[in-house]
C-alpha positions as CSV (number, residue, x, y, z in Angstrom):
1,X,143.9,119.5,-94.0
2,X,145.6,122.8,-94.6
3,X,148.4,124.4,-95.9
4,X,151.2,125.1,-93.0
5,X,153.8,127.1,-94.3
6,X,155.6,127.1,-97.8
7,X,158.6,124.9,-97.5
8,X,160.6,126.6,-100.3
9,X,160.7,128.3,-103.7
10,X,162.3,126.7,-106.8
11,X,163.2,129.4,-109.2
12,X,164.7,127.6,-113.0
13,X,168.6,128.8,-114.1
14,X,169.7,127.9,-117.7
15,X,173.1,124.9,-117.3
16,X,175.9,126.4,-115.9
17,X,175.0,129.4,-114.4
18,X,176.0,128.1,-110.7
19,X,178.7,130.6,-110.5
20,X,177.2,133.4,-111.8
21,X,174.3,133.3,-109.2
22,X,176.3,132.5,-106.1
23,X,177.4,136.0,-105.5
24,X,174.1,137.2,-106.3
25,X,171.7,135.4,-103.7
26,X,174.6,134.7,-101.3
27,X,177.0,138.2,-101.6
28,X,174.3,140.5,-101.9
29,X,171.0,138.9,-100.8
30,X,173.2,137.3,-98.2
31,X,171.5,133.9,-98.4
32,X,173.6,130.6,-97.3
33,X,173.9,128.0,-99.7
34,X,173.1,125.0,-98.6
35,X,174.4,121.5,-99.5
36,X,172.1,119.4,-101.7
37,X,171.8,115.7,-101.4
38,X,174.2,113.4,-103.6
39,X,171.6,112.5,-105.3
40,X,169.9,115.7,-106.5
41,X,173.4,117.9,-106.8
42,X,174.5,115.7,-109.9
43,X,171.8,117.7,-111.6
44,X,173.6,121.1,-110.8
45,X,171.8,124.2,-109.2
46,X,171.9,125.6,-105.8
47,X,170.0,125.5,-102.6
48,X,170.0,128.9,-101.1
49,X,168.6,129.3,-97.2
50,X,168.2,132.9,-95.5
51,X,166.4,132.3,-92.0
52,X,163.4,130.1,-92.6
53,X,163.3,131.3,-96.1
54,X,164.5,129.1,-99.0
55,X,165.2,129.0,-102.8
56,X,166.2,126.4,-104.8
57,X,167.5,127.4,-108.3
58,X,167.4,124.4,-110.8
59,X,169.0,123.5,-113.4
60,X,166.5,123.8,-117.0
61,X,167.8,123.0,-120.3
62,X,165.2,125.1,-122.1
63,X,165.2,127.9,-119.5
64,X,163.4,131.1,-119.5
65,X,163.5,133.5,-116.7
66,X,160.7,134.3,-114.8
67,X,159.5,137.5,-115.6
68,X,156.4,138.1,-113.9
69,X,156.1,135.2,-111.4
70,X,158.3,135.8,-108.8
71,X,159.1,135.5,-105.0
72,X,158.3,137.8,-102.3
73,X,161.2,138.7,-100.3
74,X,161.0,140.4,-96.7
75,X,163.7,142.5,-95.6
76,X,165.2,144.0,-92.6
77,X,166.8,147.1,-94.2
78,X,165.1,147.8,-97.9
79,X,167.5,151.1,-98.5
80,X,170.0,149.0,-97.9
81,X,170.1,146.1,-100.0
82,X,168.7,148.7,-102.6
83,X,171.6,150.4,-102.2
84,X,173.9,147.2,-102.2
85,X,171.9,145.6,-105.2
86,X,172.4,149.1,-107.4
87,X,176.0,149.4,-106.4
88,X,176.8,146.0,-108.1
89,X,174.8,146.7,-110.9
90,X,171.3,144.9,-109.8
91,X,169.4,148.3,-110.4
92,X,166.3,148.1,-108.0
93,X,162.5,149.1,-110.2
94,X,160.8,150.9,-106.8
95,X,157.2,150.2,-107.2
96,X,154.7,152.4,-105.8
97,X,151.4,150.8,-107.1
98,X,150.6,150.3,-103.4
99,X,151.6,153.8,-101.4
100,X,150.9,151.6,-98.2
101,X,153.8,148.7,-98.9
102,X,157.4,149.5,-99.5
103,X,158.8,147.7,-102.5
104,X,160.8,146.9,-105.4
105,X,161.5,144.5,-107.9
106,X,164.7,143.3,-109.4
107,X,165.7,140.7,-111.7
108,X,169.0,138.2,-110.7
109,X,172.1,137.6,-113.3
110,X,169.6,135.4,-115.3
111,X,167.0,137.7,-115.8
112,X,164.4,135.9,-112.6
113,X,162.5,138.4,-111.3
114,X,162.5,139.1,-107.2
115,X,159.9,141.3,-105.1
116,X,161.6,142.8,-102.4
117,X,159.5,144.2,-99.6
118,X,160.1,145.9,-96.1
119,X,159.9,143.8,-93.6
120,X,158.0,146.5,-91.3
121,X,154.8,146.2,-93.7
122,X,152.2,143.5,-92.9
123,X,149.8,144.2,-95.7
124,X,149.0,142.0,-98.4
125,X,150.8,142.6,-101.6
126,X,150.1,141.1,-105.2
């Protein structure tokens, strides 16, 4: 048996932040949101899709953001979404730790934190 590719990553939001992460993952990350089943979308969140890449963002009544566990995010144009992210406030911590990888971190409007890494490296990362 082995592993064959992760199916998608589940990130916790405290109730009621719905609206206050839409324009985050899907106006500046420019992920799609995708429609949960009946079943699961009385329990609020979102389903975000971007490519083969997914994140779930669930609902937690005694939420705390993820500080140090995080996603890893490829990109096509870094500069860019730096650029887009700092313009709407989403100030982008580069991180140099590894001269050889192109990165930086960021935290969404409830304080998860994100690793977001150019696409062009294939290096391993921690």
């Amino acid at each position: 048996m082995t592993i064959t590719k992760l199916d998608h990553v589940q990130l916790a939001i405290p109730p009621g932040s719905e609206d206050s992460c839409r324009p985050f993952y899907v106006g500046l990350l420019g992920m799609t949101e995708v429609k949960k089943p009946d079943i699961l979308a009385k329990r609020g969140g979102l389903w975000l899709r971007s490519g083969p890449v997914e994140i779930h963002l669930g609902v937690e009544a005694d939420f705390r953001p993820a500080r140090k566990a995080h996603p890893g995010l490829r990109v096509s144009d870094l500069d860019e979404l730096a650029k887009r992210l700092a313009s709407a406030g989403y100030a982008p911590k580069w991180d140099t730790d590894l001269p050889h990888i192109r990165r930086f971190h960021v935290s969404d409007p409830v304080g998860n934190r994100l690793e977001i890494i150019e696409e062009a490296n294939q290096a391993g990362h921690a």
